[in-house]
C-alpha positions in Angstrom: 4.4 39.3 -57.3 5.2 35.9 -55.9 8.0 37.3 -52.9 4.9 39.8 -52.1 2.7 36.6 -52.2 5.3 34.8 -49.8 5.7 37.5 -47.5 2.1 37.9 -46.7 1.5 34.2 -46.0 4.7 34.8 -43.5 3.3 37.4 -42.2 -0.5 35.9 -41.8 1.3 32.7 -40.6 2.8 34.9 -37.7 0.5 36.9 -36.4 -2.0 33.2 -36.5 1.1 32.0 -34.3 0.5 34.8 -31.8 -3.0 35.1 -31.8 -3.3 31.1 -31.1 -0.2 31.9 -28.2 -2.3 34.6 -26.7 -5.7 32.6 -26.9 -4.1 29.6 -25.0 -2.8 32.0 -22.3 -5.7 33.8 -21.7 -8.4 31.5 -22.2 -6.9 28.5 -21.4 -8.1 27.0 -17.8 -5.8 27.8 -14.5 -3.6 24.7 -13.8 -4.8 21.5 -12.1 -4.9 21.7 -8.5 -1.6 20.2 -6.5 -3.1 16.7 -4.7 -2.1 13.7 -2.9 1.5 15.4 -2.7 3.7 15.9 -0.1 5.7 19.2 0.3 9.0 19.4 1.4 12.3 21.6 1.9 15.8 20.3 1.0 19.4 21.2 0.1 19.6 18.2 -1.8 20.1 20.4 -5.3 23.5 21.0 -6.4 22.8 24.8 -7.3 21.2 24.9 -3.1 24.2 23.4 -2.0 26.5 26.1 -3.4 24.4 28.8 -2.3 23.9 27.4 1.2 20.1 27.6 0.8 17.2 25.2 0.3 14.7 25.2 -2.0 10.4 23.9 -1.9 9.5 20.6 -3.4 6.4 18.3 -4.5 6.6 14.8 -4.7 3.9 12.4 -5.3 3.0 10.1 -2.0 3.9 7.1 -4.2 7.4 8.6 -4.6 7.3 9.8 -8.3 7.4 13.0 -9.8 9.9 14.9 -7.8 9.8 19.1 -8.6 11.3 21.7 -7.4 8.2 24.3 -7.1 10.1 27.6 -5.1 14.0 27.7 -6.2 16.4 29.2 -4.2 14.9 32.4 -2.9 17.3 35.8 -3.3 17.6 37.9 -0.1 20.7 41.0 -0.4 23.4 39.7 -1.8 22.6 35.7 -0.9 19.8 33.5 -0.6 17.8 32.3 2.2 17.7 29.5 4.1 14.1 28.2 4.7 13.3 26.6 8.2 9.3 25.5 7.8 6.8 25.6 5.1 2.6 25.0 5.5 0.1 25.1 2.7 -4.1 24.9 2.1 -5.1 22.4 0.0 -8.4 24.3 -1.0 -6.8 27.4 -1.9 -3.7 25.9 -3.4 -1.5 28.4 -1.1 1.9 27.8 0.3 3.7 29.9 2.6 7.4 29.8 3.7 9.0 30.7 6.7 13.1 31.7 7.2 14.8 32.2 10.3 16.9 35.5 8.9 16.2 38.4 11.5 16.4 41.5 9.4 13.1 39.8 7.1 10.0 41.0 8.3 7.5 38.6 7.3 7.3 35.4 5.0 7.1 34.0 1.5 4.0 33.3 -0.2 3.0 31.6 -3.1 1.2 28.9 -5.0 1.2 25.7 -4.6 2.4 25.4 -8.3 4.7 27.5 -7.4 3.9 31.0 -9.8 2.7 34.1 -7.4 5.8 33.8 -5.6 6.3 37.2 -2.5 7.1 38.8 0.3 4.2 38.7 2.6 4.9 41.6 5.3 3.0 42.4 8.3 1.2 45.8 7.3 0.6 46.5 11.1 1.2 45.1 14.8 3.7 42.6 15.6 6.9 42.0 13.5 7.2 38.4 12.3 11.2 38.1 11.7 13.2 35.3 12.5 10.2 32.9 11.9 10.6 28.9 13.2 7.6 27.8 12.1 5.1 28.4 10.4 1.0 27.2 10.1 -2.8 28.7 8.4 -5.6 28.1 9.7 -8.2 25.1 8.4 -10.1 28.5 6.9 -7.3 29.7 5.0 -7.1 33.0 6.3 -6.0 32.5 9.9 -2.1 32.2 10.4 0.2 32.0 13.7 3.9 31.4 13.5 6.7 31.0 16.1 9.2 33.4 16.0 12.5 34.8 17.8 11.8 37.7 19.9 14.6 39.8 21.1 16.2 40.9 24.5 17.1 37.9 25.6 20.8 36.2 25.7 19.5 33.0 24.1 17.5 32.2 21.2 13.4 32.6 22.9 10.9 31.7 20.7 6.5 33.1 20.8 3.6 32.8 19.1 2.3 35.4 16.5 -0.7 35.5 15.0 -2.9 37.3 12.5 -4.1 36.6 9.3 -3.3 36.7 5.3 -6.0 39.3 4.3 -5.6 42.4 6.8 -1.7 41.4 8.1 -2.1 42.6 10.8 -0.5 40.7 13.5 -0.1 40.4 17.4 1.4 38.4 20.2 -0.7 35.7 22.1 2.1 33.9 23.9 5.2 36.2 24.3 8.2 34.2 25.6 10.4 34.6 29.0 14.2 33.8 29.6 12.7 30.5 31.2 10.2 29.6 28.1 9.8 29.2 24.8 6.7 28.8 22.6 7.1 26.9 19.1 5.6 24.3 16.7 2.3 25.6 16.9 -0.6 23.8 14.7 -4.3 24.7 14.4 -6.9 22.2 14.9 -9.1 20.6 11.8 -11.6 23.3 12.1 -9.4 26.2 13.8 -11.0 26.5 16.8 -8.2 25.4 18.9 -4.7 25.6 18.7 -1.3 23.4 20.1 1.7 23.8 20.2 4.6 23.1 22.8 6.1 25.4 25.7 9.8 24.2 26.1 12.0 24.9 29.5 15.2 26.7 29.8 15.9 26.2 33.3 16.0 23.2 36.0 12.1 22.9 36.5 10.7 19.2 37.2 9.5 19.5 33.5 11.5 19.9 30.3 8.5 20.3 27.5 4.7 21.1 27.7 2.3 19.9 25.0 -0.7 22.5 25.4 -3.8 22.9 23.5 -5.6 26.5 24.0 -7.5 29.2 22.1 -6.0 30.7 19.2 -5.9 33.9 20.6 -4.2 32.9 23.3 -6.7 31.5 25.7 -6.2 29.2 28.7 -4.2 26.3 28.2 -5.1 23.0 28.9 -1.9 20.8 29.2 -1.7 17.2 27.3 1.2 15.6 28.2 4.5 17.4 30.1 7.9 15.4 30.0 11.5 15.3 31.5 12.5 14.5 27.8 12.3 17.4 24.5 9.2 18.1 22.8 9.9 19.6 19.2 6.8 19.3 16.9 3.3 18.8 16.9 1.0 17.7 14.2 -2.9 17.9 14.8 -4.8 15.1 12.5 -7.6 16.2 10.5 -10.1 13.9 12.1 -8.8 15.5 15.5 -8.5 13.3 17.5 -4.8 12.7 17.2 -1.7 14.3 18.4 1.6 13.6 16.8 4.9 14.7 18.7 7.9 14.3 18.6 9.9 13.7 21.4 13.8 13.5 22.1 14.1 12.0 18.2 11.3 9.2 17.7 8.0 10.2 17.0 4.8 9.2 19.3 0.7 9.2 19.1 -1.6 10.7 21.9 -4.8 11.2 22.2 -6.1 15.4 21.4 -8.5 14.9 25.0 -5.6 14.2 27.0 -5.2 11.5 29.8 -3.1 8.6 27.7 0.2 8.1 27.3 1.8 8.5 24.2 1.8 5.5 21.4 5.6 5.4 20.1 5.4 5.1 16.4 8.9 5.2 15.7 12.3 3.9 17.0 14.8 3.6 14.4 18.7 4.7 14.6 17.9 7.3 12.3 14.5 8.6 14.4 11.8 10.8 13.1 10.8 14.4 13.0 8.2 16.7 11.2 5.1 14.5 11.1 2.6 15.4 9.1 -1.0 13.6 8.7 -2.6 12.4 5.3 -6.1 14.2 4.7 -7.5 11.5 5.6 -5.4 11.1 8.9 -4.7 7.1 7.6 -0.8 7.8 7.1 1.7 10.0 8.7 4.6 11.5 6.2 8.0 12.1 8.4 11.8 12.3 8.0 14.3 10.4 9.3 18.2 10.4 9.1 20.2 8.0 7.7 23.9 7.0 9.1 25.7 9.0 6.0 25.8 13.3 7.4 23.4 15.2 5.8 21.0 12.2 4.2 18.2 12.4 5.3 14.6 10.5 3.8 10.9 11.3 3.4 8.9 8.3 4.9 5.3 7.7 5.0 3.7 5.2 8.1 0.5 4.3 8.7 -1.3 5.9 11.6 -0.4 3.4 14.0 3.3 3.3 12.8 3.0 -0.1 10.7 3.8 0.0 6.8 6.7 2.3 6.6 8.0 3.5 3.4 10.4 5.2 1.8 9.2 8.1 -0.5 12.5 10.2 -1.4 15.6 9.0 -2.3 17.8 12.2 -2.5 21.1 13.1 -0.7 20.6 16.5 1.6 18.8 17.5 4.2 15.1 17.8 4.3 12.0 19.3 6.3 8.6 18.0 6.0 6.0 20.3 5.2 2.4 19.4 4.3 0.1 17.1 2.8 -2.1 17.9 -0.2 
């Protein structure tokens, strides 16, 4: 009587065990959303490091709570190396983009992390070999720069489509003379810049433009001698951020100023991105030690810099939440 006794409070103790485990995961509400974070890519993790890939982090703008949100992502019998990552703060998405040519499309996920894919194009324009990567202020719109083929050096365009139908088309294919990359919507996707690079002996190396997103005319910002190799659009709109040969600068989104330089360290700066309120800038520089590289965070007019990360790897800025 008294093990028959025992084993029913065992068993009534389970199945309250489950019940309460099932109640908490069903009923319980969705996670809180990701904010005032920055988002970044880095080989810094030993477990990265041996599988020559990278991996997606959070950390807090004040520098604490580093996590690793998107391990190591398999592809065939490896893993792949990331090159950009962009995500939308009100729908708490994240998208990744990797420069492997035989994957058609791009990662997806949360910005927790869980919800983790392959987003392929379902029809149109293939997106492999992807640079970089940006969605629209709506959260639906998308345009990334990819490799195209038939040429006999890398050439980079811009594709574009959106998350819901993926269906995606070419608005600026490339030539063996130009190459279209780092391309960024405006606050309230009605515009879109990015930067035409030159690949022979013209009187201009790099073109900042600003045009429609489905490939309208382009009004041109600023053209250089020197390399343009990002663009970040601030979400008040009226700033520009580039960065050019290494160091990165401020110019007005209407055109006819020069370029404010913002940064001129040894170590330079690269993949700006802008604070939703478009107060601070978050960017990477390098350090004198191969392979160290540190996210930084300025304020708009390049006074107040900080240091956020202190890891040992390379990293790529991504967004701002």
């Amino acid at each position: 009587m008294t093990r028959s006794r025992r084993t029913n409070v065992i068993a009534a103790y389970v199945i309250a065990v489950v019940i309460l485990f099932l109640g908490r995961q069903l009923f319980s509400p969705a996670s809180e959303p990701v904010q005032d974070a920055l988002i970044f890519i880095s080989d810094f993790d030993s477990i990265d490091a041996s599988r020559n890939s990278n991996s997606v982090y959070r950390i807090g703008s004040d520098g604490r709570v580093l996590r690793r949100i998107v391990g190591s992502i398999p592809h065939g019998n490896g893993y792949l190396r990331t090159t950009d990552v962009d995500c939308h703060a009100a729908s708490q998405q994240l998208v990744i983009a990797s420069h492997w040519r035989d994957l058609n499309g791009f990662h997806h996920a949360l910005l927790d992390g869980t919800g983790l894919h392959l987003d392929q194009p379902a029809a149109g324009d293939s997106l492999a070999a992807t640079r970089q990567i940006a969605i629209a202020p709506d959260g639906t719109g998308i345009v990334v720069s990819r490799q195209f083929d038939n040429f006999e050096a890398p050439r980079f365009g811009l594709v574009a489509g959106d998350l819901f139908s993926r269906d995606y088309r070419i608005i600026r294919g490339p030539s063996a003379q130009r190459s279209y990359i780092s391309p960024d919507y405006s606050p309230i996707g009605r515009l879109l810049a990015y930067i035409i690079q030159r690949h022979d002996d013209a009187d201009w190396a790099s073109r900042l433009v600003i045009a429609l997103p489905t490939g309208g005319q382009e009004q041109v910002i600023f053209e250089t001698r020197q390399r343009i190799s990002e663009v970040a659009w601030s979400p008040i709109g009226e700033w520009l951020a580039l960065v050019v040969d290494g160091q990165i600068y401020r110019i007005h989104g209407y055109g006819g100023h020069a370029p404010v330089k913002l940064t001129d360290g040894p170590g330079g700066g690269r993949s700006p991105r802008w604070s939703p309120d478009g107060e601070r800038i978050s960017y990477v520089t390098g350090s004198t030690f191969p392979g160290h590289h540190q996210l930084m965070i300025m304020n708009a007019d390049g006074t107040g810099k900080q240091r956020v990360t202190n890891i040992r790897g390379g990293v790529t800025n991504g967004c701002w939440v």
